[in-house]
N, C-alpha and C positions, 0 to 999 in steps of 0.2 A: 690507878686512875679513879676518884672520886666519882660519883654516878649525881650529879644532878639535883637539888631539891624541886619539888613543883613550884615554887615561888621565883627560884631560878629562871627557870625554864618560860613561867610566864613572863617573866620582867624581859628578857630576853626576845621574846617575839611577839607583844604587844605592840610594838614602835614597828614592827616590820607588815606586821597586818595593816596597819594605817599607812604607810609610808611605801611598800615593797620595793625597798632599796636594795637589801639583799643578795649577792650575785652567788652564782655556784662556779666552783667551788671558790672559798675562801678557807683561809688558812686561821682558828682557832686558839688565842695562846693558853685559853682554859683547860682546854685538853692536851692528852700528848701529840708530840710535834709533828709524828706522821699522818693524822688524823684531818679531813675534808671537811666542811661542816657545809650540807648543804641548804638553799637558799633557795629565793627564786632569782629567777635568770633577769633579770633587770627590772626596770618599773614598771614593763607593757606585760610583764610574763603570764602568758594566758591561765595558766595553772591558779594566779592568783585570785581568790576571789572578788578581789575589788576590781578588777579587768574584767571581768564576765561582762558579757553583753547587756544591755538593755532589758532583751526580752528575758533572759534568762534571769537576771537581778528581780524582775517583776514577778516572774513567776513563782520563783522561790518564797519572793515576800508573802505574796499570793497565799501557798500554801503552810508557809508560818503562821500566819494570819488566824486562818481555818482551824490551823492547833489550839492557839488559845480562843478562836471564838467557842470551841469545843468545850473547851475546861470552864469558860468562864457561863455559859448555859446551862452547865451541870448545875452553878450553885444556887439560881434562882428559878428553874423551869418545875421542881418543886414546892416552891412557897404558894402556890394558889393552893393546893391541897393540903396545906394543915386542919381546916377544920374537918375534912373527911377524915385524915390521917387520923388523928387525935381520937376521934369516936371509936375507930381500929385500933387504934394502940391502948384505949380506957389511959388514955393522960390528959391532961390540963391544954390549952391551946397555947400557953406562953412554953409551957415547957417541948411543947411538939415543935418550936422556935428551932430548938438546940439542933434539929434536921440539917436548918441552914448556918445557925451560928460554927456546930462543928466540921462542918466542909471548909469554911472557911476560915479557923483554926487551921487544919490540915495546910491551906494557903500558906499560912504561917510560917512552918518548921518544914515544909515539904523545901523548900531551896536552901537550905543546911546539906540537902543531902544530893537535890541535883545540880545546884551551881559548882561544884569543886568536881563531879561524875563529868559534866559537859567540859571542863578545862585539862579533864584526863585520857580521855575518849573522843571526846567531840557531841558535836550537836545533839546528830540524830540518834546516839544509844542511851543518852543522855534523856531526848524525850518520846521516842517510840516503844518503849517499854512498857515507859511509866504510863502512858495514856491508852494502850491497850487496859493495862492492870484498872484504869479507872474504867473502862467499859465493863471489865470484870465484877468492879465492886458493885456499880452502875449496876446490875443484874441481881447481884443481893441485896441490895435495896428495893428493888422489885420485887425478889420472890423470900421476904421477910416477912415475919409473922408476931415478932414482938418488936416494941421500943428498942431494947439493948443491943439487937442486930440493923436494925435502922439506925440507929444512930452510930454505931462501929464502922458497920458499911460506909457512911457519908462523911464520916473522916476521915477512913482511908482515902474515900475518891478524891477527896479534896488534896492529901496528900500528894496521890502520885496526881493527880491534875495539874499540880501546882509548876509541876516540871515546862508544860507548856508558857505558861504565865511567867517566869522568873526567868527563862531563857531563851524565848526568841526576842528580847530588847537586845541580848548579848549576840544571836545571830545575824541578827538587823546592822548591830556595827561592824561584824566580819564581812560583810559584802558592800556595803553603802560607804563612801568616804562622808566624812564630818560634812561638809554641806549638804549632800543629799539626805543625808541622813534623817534629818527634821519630816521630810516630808513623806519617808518611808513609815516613820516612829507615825503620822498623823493617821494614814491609813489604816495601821497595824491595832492603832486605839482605839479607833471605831470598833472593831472587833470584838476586842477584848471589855468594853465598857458598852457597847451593843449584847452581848450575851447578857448580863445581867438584866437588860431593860427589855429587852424582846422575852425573855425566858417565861418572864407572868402569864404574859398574854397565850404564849404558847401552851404552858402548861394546863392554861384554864381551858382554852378549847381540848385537850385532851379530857380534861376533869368530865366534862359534862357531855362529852362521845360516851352513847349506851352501851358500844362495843369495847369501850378502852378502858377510861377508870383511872386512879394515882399509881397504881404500879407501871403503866404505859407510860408515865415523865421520864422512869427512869428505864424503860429498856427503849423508847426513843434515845436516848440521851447512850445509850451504850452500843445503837447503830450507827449514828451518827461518828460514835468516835471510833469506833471498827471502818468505817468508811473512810475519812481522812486516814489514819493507820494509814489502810491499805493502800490509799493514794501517794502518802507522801512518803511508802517505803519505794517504791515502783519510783517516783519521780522525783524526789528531793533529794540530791546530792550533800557529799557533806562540805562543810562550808567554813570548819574552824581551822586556821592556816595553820597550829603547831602539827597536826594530824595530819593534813594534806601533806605537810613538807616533810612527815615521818614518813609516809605512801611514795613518797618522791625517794626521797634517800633508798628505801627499801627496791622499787622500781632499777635506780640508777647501779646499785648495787648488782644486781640479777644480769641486768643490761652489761654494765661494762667488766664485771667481774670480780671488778676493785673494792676491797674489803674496807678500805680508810672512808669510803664516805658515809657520814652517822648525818644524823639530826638528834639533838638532845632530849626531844619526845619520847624516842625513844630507849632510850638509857634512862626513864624516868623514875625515879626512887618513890616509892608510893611512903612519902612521909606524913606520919598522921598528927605529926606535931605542927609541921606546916598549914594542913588541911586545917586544923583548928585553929590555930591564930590568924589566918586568913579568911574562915566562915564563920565564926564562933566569937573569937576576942575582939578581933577588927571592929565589927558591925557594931557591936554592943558599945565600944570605946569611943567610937565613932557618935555613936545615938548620944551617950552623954558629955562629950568634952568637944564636940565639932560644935562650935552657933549655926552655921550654915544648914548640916545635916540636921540637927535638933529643930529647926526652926522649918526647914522646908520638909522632913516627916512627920511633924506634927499636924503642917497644914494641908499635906497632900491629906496623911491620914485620919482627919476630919471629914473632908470631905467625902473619901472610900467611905465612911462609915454611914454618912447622909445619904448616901445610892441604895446601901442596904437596910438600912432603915427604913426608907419608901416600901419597900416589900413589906413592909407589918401598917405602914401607916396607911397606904393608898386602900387596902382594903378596909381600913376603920371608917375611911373618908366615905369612901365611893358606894359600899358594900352594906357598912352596918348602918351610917347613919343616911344614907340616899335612897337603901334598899334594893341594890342594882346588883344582877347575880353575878357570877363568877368570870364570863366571858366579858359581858357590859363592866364591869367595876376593875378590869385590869388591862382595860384599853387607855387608859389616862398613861399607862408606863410608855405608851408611845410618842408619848410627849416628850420624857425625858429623853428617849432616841432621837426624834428633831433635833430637842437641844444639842445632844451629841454630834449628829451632824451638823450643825450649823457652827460650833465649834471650831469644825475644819477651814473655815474661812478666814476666822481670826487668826489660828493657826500657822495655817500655809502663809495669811497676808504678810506675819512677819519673817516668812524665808528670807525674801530678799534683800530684807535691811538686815538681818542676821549673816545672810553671805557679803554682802559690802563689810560688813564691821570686821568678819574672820578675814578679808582679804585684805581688807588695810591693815590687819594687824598680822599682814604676812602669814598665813593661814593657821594662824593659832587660834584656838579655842576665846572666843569672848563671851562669856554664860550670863551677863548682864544684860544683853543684845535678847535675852530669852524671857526676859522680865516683863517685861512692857505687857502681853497678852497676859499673864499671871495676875496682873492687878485689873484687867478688862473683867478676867473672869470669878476675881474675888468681889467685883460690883455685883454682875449679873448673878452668883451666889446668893448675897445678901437681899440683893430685891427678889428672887425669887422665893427664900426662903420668906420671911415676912407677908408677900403677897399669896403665896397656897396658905399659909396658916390664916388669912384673915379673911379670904375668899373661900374655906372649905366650907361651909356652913350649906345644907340643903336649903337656906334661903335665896342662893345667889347662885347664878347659874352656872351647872355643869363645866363651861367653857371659859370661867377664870380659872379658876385651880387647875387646868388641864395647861392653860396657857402660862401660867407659871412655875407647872414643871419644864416646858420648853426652856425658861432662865436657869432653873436647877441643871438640869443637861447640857446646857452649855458651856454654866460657869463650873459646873467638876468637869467636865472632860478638857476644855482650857487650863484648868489651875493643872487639873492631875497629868496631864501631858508633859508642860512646860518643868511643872517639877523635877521629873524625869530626868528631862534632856539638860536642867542647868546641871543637875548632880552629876552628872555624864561626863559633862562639859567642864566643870572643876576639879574634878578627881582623879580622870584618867585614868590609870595603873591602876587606883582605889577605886574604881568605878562600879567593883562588883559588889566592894564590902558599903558602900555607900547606899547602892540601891537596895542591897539585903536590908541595911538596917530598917530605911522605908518601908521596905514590903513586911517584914516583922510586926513592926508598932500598928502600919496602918491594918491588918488582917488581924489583929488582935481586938481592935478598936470595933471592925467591923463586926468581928464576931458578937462584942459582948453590946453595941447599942441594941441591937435589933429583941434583943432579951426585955432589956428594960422599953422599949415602944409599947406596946400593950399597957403595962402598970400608968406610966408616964402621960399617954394621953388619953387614955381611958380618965384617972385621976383630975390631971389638970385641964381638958379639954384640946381640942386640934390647935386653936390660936393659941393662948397661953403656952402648950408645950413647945407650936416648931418656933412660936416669937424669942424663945430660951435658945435654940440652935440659931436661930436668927441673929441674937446679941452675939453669939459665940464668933459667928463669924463676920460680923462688923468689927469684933475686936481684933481681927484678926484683918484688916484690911490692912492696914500700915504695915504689915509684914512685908508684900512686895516692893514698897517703897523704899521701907530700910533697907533693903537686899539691896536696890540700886544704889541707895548711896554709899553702904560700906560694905559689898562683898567684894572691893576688890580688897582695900583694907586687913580682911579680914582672913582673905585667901592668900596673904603677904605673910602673916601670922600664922596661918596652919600648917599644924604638922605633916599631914596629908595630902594636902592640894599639891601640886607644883606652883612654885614660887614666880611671878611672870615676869617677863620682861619691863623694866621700866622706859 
């Protein structure tokens, strides 16, 4: 008997995570003929985690949540202390950058290695490992003494951090069906695009604590993630149904004695030829020959880039040219958190016309239905980027340029949500090589703008530089509109998408 590929295996219980049609036992013609294959016990079966309760669903969301706000506070709770850092390390202020551009490199290539871990294992070993190991590094970034180990340290934490960030969108879909789902993903964002925007402000009130200092960002940051750990080892169950149904079979086994009943989990052939053309070739093939994927990673990962960018800019703004110290000049990133929550409003508003649209269409996936806020928030993009560049000036006061990162925060956390959840929504099956390629391009983008912010608007000044991002993303507004008039079109044509019903 043949043993299974992982791609098998995934294709195989994809559709029953969504669906829990499954009954136990069923009789398998893949395998030999004596052999059980088991399942869950019909549609209501408790075991399944889209059956879970209410409270229990929230909870877990809950402490996903807490994982990536974890990982994503690491990357910017840092950047107020470059220029202490910099006089400590005897390096340049643009190159003490690379602190935060190579954590978020790490972001990068850190889900090559946990997206295929979590669909072999499951969720939790998948990222309670890894995010211990970042509180680990988190600590030698703290008790560091040159650049070379600062900087080593901050890429691995971004690596294994990254395990949180790239894999609870995929635990979110193991427990949530397709219409809840949106408004699980809206909370889950706050989170993960809140750490970055909260991290400044935090960091700087450490900075200028007589008793703390820049090595306290990073052992804050490695209690914090010792703490969730320990929380979500204690209380977060595991939640990815090919492992649960492998726990079942193994259970049922013990229980009734009977040796015929398997699940294919576990018979699983660790094929590394699969693992690569699924995390490796997929993504990349994907980034260049999908128009969908190419077009909605581009614009997600522009905007990724514009949030990290803020971290070099707000302090040229607020700092050098206002003269406001470390705590005062990195309250304006609170701005961009409004944005971020107010976000959620546009968001959530369009649940409901999202679930009329999946239900008239017989509860199939409609990813055009996801469009509509995507172009809300490629406007409020555009006016915010334009209005902090032409309002940063210490002639004008403090409270325009603060009120136009409010627009900034809004219009990335609406575009970058929605992007998400269309790719979700089109891909399916492909859902993982989809969102890798996203999360690739964009943490790449991110790393390398924040390099060039110093040179850039030092050079050309605040308005002339962010009026350049400005254009960039005005060019880029008919992006969501095209999407709605030809993704379906388009998704007719792709190799990848499933083909819809006409």
């Amino acid at each position: 008997m043949s043993l299974p590929t992982l791609q098998a295996v995934q294709a195989e219980n994809e559709p029953a995570g969504e669906k829990g049609e499954t009954s136990v036992p069923i009789q398998d013609p893949n395998h030999e003929k004596d052999d059980i294959l088991v399942g869950w016990d019909g549609e209501r079966d408790p075991e399944n985690p889209q059956n879970w309760s209410m409270a229990l669903k929230s909870a877990v969301t809950f402490q996903l949540s807490l994982l990536a706000f974890a990982a994503s506070l690491a990357s910017s709770i840092i950047a107020p202390t470059n220029r202490t850092l910099a006089e400590y390390l005897g390096v340049g202020e643009t190159v003490v950058v690379l602190n935060i551009s190579l954590y978020i490199i790490g972001f990068a290539f850190g889900p090559l290695l946990w997206a295929p871990m979590s669909e072999i294992w499951g969720r939790r070993i998948s990222m309670l490992p890894a995010m211990t190991c970042l509180a680990i590094f988190s600590i030698g970034t703290a008790t560091s003494k040159n650049a070379q180990s600062v900087f080593v340290t901050r890429f691995f934490g971004g690596l294994f951090g990254s395990a949180a960030v790239s894999n609870v969108n995929a635990a979110l879909g193991d427990i949530w069906s397709r219409e809840a789902r949106g408004t699980a993903v809206t909370l889950y964002a706050v989170c993960v695009v809140g750490g970055p925007t909260l991290g400044p402000t935090t960091g700087a009130a450490i900075l200028v604590n007589r008793h703390l200092g820049w090595r306290w960002t990073e052992y804050i940051i490695a209690i914090i993630n010792i703490a969730v750990v320990v929380l979500t080892y204690f209380c977060m169950p595991e939640m990815y149904p090919p492992v649960l149904l492998k726990r079942k079979a193994q259970r049922l086994r013990k229980e009734t004695g009977n040796e015929k009943l398997y699940h294919p989990h576990e018979r699983l052939k660790l094929d590394v030829k699969s693992i690569i053309t699924k995390q490796l070739s997929r993504p990349l093939l994907m980034l260049c020959f999908e128009p969908m994927v190419t077009c909605i990673a581009f614009y997600a990962s522009f905007v990724y880039a514009i949030l990290y960018l803020t971290l070099e800019v707000f302090p040229i703004v607020f700092q050098e040219e206002r003269g406001y110290g470390p705590v005062d000049g990195s309250l304006p990133f609170l701005g961009l958190f409004i944005g971020v929550l107010c976000a959620m409003a546009i968001n959530l508003g369009n649940q409901p016309r999202y679930i009329r649209k999946c239900r008239a269409a017989h509860g199939k996936p409609v990813p055009e239905a996801r469009l509509p806020p995507l172009a809300i928030g490629a406007v409020l993009m555009v006016a915010g980027l334009f209005w902090f560049g032409w309002t940063a000036a210490p002639k004008y006061s403090w409270a325009l340029p603060c009120v136009a990162a409010v627009f900034i925060g809004a219009g990335f956390n609406t575009i970058f949500q929605q992007c998400i959840n269309y790719l979700v929504d089109v891909y399916g099956l492909y859902a993982a090589s989809a969102t890798a390629a996203n999360t690739f391009l964009r943490s790449i983008l991110a790393a390398g703008l924040p390099l060039a912010a110093r040179p850039m608007f030092h050079s050309l000044g605040v308005g002339p530089a962010m009026s350049i991002l400005g254009a960039v993303a005005a060019a880029m507004l008919p992006v969501p509109f095209l999407l709605m008039k030809y993704s379906l079109p388009l998704r007719k044509r792709s190799t990848f998408a499933p083909v819809p019903d006409d």
